[in-house]
C-alpha beads as a LAMMPS data file, in Angstrom:
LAMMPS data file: protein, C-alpha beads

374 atoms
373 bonds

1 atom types
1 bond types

-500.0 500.0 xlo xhi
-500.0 500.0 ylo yhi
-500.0 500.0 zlo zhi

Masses

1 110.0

Atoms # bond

1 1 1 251.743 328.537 -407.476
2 1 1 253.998 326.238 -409.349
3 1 1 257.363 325.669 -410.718
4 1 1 258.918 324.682 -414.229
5 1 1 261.927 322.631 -414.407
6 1 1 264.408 322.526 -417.753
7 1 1 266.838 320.041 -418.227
8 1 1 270.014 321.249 -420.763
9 1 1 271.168 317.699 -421.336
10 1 1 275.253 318.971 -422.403
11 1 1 277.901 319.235 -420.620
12 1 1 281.931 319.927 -422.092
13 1 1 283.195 316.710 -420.178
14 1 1 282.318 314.058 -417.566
15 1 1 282.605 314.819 -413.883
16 1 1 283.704 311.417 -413.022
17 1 1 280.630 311.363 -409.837
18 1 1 278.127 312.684 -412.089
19 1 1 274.719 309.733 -412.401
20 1 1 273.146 312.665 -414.437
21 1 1 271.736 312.708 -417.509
22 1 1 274.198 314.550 -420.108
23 1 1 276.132 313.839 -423.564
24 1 1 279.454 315.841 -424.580
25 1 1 278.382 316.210 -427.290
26 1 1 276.637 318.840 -428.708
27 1 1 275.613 317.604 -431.915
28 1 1 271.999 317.337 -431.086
29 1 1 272.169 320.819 -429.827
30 1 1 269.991 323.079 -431.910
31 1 1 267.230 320.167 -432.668
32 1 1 267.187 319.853 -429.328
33 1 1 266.227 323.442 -428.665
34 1 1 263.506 323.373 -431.105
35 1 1 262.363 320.235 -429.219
36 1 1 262.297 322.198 -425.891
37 1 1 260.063 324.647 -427.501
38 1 1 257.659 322.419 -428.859
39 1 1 257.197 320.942 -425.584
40 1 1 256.635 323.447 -423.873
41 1 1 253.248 323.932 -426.271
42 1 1 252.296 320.427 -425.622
43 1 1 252.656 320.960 -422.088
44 1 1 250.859 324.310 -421.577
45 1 1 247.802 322.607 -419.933
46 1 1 249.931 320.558 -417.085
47 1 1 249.930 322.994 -414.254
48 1 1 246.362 324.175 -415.285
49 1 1 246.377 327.811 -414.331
50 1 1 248.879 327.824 -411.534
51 1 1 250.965 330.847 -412.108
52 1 1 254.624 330.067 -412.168
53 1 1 256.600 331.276 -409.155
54 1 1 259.785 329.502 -410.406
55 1 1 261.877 328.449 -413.086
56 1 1 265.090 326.338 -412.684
57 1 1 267.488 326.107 -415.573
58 1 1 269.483 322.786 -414.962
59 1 1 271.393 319.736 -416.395
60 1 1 273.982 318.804 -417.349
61 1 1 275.370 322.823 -417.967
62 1 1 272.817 325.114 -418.532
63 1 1 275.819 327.264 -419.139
64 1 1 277.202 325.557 -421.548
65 1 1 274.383 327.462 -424.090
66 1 1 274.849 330.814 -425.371
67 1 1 273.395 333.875 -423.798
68 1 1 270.731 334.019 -427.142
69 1 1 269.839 330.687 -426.960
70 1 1 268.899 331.262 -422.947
71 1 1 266.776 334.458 -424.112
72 1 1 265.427 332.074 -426.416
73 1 1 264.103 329.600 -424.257
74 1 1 263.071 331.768 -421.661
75 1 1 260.652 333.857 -423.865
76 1 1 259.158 331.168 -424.928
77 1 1 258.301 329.991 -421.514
78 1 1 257.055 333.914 -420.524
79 1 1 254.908 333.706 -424.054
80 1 1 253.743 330.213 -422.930
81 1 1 253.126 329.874 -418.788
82 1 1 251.770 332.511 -416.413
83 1 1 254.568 333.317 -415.017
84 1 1 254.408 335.354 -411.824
85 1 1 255.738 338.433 -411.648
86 1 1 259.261 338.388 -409.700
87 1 1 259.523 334.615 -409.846
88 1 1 263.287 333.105 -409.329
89 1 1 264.714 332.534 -412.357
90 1 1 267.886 330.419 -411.343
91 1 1 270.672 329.100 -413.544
92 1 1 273.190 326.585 -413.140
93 1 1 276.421 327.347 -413.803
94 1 1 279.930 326.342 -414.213
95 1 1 282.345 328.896 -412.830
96 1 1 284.307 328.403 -416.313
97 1 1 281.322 329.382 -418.210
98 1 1 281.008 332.808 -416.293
99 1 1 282.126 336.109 -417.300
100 1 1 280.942 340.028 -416.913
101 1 1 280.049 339.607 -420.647
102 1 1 277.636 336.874 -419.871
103 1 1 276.432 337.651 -416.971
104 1 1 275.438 341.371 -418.431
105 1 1 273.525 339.222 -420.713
106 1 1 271.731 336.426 -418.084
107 1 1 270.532 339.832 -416.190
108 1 1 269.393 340.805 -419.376
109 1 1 267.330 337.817 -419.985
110 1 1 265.551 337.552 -416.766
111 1 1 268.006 335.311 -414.387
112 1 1 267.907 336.653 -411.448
113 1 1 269.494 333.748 -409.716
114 1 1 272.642 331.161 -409.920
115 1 1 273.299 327.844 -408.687
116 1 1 277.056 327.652 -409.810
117 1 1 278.701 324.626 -409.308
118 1 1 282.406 325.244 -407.290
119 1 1 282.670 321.653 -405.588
120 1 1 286.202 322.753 -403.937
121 1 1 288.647 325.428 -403.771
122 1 1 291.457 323.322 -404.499
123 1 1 292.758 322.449 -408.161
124 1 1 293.568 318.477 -406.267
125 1 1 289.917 318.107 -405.601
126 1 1 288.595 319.201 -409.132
127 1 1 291.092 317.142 -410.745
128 1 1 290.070 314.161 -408.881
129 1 1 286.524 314.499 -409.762
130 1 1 287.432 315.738 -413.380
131 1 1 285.339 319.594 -413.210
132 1 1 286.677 321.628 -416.200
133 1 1 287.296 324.989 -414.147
134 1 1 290.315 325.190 -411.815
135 1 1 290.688 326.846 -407.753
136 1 1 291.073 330.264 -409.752
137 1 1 287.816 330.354 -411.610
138 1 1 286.431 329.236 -408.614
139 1 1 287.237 332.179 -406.416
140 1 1 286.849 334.607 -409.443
141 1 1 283.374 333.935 -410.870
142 1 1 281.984 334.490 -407.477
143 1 1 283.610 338.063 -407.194
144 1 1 282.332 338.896 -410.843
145 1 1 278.548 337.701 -410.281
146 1 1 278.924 339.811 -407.122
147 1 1 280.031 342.380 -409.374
148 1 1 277.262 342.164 -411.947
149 1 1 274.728 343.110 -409.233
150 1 1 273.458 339.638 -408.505
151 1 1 273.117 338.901 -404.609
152 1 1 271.095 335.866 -404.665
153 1 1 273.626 333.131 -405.350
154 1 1 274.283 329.241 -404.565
155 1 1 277.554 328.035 -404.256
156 1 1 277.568 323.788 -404.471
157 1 1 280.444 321.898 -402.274
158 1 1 281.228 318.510 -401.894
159 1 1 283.147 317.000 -399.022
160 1 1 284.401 313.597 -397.903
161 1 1 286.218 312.940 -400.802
162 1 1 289.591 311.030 -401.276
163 1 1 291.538 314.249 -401.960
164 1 1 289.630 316.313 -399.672
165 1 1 292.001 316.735 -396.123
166 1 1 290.216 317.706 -392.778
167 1 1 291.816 321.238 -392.942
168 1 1 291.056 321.784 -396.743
169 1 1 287.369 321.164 -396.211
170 1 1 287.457 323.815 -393.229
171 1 1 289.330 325.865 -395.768
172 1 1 286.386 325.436 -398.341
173 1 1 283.942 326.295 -396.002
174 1 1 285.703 329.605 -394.674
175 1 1 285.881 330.160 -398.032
176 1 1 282.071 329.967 -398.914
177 1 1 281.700 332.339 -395.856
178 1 1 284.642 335.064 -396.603
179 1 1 282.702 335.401 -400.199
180 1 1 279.634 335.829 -398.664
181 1 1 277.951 333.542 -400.780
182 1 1 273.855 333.721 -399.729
183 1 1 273.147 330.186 -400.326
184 1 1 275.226 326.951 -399.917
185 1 1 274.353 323.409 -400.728
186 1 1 276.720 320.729 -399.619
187 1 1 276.937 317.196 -400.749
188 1 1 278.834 313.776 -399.477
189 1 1 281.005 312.873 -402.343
190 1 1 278.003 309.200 -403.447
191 1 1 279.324 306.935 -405.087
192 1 1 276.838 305.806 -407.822
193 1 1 276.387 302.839 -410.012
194 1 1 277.860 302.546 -413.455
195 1 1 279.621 306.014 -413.049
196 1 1 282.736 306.447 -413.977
197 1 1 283.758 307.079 -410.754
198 1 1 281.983 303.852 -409.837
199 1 1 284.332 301.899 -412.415
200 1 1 287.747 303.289 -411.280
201 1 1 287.193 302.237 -407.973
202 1 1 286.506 298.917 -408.897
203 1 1 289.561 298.231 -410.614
204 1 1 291.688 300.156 -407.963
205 1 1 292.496 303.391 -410.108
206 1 1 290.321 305.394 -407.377
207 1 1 290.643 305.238 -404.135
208 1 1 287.028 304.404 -402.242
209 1 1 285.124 307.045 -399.658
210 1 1 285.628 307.026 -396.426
211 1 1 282.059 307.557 -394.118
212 1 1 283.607 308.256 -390.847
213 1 1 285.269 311.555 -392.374
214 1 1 282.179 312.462 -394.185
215 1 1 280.519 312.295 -391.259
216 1 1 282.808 314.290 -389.515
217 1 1 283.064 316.924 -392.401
218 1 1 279.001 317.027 -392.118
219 1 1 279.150 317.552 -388.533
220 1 1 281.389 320.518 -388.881
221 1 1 279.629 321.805 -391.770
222 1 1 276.755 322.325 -389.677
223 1 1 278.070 323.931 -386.626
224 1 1 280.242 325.940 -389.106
225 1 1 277.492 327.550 -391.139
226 1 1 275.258 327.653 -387.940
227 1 1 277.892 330.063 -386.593
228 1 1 277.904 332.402 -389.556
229 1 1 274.399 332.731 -389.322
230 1 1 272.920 330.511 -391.818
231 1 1 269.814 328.742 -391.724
232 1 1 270.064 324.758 -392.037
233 1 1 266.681 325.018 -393.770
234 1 1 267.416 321.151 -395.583
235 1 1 269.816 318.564 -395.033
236 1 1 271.738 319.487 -397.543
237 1 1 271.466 322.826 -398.332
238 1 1 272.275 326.451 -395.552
239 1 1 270.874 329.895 -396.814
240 1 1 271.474 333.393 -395.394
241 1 1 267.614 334.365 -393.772
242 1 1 265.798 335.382 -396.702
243 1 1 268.100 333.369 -399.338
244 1 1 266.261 329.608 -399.315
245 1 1 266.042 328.377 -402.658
246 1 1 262.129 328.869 -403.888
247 1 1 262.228 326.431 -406.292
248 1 1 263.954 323.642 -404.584
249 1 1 261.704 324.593 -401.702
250 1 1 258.678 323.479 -403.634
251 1 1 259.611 320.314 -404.086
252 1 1 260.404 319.651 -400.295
253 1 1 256.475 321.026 -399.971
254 1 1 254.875 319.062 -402.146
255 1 1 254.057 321.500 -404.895
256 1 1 253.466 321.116 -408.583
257 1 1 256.078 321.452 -410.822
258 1 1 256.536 320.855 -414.687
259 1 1 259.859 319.473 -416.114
260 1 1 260.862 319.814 -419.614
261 1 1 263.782 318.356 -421.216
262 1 1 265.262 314.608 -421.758
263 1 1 264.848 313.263 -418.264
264 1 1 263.235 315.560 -416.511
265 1 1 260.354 314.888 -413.734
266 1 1 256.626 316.422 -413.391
267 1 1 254.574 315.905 -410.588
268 1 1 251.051 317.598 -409.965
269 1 1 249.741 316.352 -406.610
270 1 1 248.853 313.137 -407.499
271 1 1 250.923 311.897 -410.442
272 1 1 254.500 311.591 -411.278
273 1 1 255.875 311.618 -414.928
274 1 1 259.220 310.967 -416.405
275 1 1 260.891 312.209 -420.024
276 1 1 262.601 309.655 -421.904
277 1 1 266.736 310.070 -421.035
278 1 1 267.682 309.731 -424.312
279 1 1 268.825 312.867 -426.545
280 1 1 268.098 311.734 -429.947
281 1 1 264.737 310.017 -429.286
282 1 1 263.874 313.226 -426.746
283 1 1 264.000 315.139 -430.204
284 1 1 262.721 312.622 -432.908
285 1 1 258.947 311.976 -430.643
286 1 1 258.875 316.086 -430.693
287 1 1 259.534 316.658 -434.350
288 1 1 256.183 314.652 -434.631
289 1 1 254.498 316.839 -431.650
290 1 1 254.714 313.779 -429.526
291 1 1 255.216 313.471 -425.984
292 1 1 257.469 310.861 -424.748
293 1 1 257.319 310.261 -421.284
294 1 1 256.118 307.494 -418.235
295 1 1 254.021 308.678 -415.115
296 1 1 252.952 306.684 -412.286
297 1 1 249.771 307.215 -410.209
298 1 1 251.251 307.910 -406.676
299 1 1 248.916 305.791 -404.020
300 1 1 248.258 307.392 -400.653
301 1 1 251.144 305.379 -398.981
302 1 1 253.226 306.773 -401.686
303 1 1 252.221 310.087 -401.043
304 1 1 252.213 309.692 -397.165
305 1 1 256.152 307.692 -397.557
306 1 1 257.356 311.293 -399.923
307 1 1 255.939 313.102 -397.198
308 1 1 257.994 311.542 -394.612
309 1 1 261.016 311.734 -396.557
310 1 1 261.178 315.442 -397.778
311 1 1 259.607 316.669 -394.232
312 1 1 262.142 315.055 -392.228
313 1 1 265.141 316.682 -394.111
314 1 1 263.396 320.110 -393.668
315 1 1 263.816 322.387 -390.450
316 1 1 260.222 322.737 -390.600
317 1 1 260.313 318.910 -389.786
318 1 1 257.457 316.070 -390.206
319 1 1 254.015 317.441 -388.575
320 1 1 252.045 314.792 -387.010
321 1 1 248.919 316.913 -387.116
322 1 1 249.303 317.279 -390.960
323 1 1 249.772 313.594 -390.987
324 1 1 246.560 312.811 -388.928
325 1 1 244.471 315.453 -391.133
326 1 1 245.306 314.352 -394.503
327 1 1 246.084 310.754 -393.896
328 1 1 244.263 309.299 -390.744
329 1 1 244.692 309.215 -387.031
330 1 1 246.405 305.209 -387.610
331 1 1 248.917 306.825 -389.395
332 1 1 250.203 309.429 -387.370
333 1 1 249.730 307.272 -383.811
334 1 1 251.817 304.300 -385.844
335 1 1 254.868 306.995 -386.367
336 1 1 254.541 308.322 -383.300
337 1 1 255.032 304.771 -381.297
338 1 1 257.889 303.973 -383.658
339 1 1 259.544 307.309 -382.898
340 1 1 258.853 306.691 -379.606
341 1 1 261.389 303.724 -379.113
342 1 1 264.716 304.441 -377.438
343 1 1 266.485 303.490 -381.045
344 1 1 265.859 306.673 -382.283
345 1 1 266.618 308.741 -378.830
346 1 1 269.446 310.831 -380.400
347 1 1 268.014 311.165 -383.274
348 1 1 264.973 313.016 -383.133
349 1 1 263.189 315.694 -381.135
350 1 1 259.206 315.587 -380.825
351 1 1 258.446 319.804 -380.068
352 1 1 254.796 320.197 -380.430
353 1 1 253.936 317.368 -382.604
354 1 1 256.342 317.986 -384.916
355 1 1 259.422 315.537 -385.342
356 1 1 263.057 317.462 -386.284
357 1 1 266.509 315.413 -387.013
358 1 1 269.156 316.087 -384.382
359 1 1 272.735 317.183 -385.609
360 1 1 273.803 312.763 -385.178
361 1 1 269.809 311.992 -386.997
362 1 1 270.939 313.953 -390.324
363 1 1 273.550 311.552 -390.237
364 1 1 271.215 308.826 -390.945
365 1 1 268.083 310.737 -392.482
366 1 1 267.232 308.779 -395.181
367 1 1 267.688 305.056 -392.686
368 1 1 265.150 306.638 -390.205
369 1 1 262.809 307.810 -392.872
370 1 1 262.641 304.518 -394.215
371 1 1 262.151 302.986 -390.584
372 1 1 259.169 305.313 -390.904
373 1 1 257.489 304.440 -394.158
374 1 1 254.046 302.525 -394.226

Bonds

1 1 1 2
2 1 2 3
3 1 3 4
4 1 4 5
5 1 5 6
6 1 6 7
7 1 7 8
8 1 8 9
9 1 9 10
10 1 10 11
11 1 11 12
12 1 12 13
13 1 13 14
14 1 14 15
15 1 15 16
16 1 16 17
17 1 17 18
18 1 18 19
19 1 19 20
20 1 20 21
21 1 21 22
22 1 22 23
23 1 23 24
24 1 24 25
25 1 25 26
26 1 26 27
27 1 27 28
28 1 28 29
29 1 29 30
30 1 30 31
31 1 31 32
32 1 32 33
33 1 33 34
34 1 34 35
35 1 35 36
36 1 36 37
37 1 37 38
38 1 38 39
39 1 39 40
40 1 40 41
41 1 41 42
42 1 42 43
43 1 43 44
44 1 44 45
45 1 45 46
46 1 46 47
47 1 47 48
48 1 48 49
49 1 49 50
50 1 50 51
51 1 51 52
52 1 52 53
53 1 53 54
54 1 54 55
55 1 55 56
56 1 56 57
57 1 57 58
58 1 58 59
59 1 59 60
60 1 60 61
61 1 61 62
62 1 62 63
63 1 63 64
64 1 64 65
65 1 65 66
66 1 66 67
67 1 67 68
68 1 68 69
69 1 69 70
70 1 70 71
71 1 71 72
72 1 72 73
73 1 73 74
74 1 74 75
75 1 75 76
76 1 76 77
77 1 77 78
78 1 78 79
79 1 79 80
80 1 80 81
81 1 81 82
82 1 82 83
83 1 83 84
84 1 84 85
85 1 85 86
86 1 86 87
87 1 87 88
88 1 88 89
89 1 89 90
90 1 90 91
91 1 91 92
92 1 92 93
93 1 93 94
94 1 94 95
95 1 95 96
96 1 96 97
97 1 97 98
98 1 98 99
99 1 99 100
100 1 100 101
101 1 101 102
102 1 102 103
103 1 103 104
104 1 104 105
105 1 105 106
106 1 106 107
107 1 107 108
108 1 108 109
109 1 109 110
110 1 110 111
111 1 111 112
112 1 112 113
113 1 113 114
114 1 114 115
115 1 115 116
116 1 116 117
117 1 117 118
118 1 118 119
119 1 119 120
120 1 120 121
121 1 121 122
122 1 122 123
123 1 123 124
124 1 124 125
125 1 125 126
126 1 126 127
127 1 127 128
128 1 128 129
129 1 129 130
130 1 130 131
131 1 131 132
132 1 132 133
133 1 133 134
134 1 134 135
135 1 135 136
136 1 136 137
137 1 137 138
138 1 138 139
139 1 139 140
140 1 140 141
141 1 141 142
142 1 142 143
143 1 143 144
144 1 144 145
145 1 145 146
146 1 146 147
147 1 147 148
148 1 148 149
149 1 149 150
150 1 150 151
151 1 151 152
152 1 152 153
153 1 153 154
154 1 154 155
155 1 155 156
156 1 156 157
157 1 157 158
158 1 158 159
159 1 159 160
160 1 160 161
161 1 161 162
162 1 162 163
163 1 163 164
164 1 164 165
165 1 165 166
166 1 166 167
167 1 167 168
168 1 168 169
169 1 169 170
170 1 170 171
171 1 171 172
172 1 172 173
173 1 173 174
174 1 174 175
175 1 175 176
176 1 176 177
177 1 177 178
178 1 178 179
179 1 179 180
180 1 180 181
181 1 181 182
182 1 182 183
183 1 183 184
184 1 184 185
185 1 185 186
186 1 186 187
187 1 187 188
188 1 188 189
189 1 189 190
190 1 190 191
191 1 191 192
192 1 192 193
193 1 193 194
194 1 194 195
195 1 195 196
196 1 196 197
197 1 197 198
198 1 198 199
199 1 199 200
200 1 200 201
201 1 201 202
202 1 202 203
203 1 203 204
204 1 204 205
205 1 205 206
206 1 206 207
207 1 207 208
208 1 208 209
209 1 209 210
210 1 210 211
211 1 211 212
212 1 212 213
213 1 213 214
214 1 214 215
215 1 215 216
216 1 216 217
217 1 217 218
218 1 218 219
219 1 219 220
220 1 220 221
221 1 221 222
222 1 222 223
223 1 223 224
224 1 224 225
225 1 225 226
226 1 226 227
227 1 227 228
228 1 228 229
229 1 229 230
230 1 230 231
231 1 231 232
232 1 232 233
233 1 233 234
234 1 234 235
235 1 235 236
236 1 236 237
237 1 237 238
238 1 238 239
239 1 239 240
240 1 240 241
241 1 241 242
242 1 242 243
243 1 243 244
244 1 244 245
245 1 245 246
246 1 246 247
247 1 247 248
248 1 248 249
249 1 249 250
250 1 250 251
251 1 251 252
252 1 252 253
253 1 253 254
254 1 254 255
255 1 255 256
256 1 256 257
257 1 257 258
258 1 258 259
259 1 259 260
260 1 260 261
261 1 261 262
262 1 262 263
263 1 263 264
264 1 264 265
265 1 265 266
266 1 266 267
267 1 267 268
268 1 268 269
269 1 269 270
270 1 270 271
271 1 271 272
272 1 272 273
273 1 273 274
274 1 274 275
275 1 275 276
276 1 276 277
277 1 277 278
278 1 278 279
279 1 279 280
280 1 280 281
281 1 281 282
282 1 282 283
283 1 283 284
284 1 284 285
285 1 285 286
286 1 286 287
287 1 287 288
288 1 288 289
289 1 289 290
290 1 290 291
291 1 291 292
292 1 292 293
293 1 293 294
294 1 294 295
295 1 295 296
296 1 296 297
297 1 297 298
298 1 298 299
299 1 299 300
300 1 300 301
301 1 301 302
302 1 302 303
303 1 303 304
304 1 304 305
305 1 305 306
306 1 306 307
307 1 307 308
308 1 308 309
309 1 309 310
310 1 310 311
311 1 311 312
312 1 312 313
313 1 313 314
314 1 314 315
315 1 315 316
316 1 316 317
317 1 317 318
318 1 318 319
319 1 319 320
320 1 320 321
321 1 321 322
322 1 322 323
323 1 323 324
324 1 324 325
325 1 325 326
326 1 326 327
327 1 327 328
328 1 328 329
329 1 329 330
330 1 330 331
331 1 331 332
332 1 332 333
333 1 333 334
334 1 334 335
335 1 335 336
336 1 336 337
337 1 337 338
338 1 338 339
339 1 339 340
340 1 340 341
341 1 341 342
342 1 342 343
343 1 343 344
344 1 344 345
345 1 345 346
346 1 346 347
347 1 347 348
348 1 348 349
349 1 349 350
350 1 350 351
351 1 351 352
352 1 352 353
353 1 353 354
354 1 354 355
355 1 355 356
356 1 356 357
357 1 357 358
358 1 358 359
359 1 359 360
360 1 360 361
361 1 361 362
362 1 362 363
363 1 363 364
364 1 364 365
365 1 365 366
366 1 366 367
367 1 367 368
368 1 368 369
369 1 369 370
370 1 370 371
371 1 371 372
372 1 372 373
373 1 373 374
């Protein structure tokens, strides 16, 4: 099975973090959705006849579109892919953009999942990072999704931020918890290149991140959520058993997926291939049934180096065995004497040839998976 990504490149402002891609405006908004369509035609044949187990609705503000134009774009795909029956259907969504109204109509349309984006409970934090919604919408768009009948819900956080206090973070968590949210994915406030967040800093209207509390608000993240019974299925990301995100999943396996939209990512086991992040030219190479994209055949070392990378933030954790199968005994004995060092003690635990990040080595995941790539 495979998954289908779409990318709704609009958003109403500019979280001041934010490296992705988005305009504020909404000129392009209708050609765009006639763009989306016509892709999807062109791109019928990409996943061959893998039925679709998964469809992720992201951006930018997937929101930010009306509940017809959603319908829209999601009967096309039925009409278009084989989409399995019961597949997640998740939505991003701003807790500003929510309402029983909507959500009546989302149900309606097939969504049978939300990835809403609350970063903090507290109006100082959303201010600082410049979200549209305040602490109230926050709290409230949970209760009315809850209320609409949906269960399976994500809840996004972000800690280690300027603004963000020791307590308040706790606060946030509790928070998540006391709502009962099923799914919660947590994110170190990153500082990204030519962001505007990135540019304040520089000249001093921003004050810069601070790693020893992030690391400290990761560490009791994790023995927070642990405690409430959630599963720390990736490094980022906690789910109540039976909650993991399916289509975020994929990726970490190694499955096919098909992205539509300005920007978005395809990858079909061998290949990679990227849209062009640009709005207007997205639309114009469409509106003469072109595709406008670049792809990259991934080499074996490539493939191996992903491996290592998305395994290692996974509980399931990197399997040697897998790596000996598909890649060759050289590879698997090389990781295994590297890992075998005392540099990496603390930070990983070999349990039946399979390699899992300790509480301190998800503090240095993506350093340790580089140590580890051929």
């Amino acid at each position: 099975m495979a998954g289908i990504y779409i990318h709704i490149p609009f958003c109403k402002q500019a979280c001041h973090y934010c490296n992705f891609h988005f305009s504020t405006s909404l000129k392009f908004k209708n050609d765009f959705i006639d763009a989306l369509l016509r892709e999807m035609d062109l791109q019928k044949k990409y996943l061959g006849k893998e039925q679709i187990k998964t469809i992720y609705l992201g951006g930018g503000t997937p929101s930010i579109l009306t509940s017809e134009e959603i319908k829209i774009i999601l009967d096309k795909l039925y009409s278009t892919f084989p989409v399995a029956s019961g597949a997640e259907i998740s939505l991003e969504a701003n807790p500003d953009d929510i309402n029983p109204q909507k959500l009546k109509q989302w149900k309606q349309s097939g969504i049978n999942r939300f990835s809403i984006g609350i970063q903090s409970f507290f109006n100082e934090d959303l201010q600082w990072m410049n979200r549209v919604h305040n602490a109230s919408d926050a709290e409230r768009c949970i209760k009315e999704v809850r209320e609409a009948g949906f269960e399976n819900f994500s809840i996004d956080l972000i800690y280690g931020g300027p603004t963000l206090s020791d307590e308040h973070w706790q606060q946030n968590i509790t928070k998540a918890i006391t709502l009962n949210a099923s799914h919660i994915s947590c994110y170190a406030l990153t500082v990204e290149p030519k962001t505007a967040l990135d540019k304040l800093i520089q000249v001093k209207k921003k004050e810069q991140v601070d790693p020893e509390k992030q690391a400290l608000h990761f560490l009791f993240l994790m023995k927070a959520l642990r405690n409430a019974g959630y599963e720390h299925y990736e490094i980022s990301n906690f789910a109540k058993p039976g909650y993991r995100s399916m289509h975020n999943s994929s990726y970490w396996k190694g499955e096919s997926y098909l992205g539509l939209g300005p920007s978005a990512h395809s990858f079909n086991g061998n290949t990679r291939q990227w849209n062009v992040s640009n709005n207007a030219l997205y639309i114009q190479s469409l509106k003469k049934n072109e595709l406008n994209f670049e792809a990259e055949v991934l080499t074996v070392t490539q493939q191996l180096n992903e491996y290592i990378m998305t395994s290692l933030r996974t509980m399931e954790g990197l399997n040697l065995i897998h790596v000996k199968k598909k890649y060759g005994e050289a590879y698997s004995n090389k990781i295994l004497t590297v890992t075998g060092t005392g540099k990496y003690k603390s930070g990983l635990i070999n349990f039946n040839d399979t390699l899992f990040l300790t509480d301190e080595g998800k503090l240095f995941a993506d350093g340790i998976a580089a140590d580890l790539f051929f």
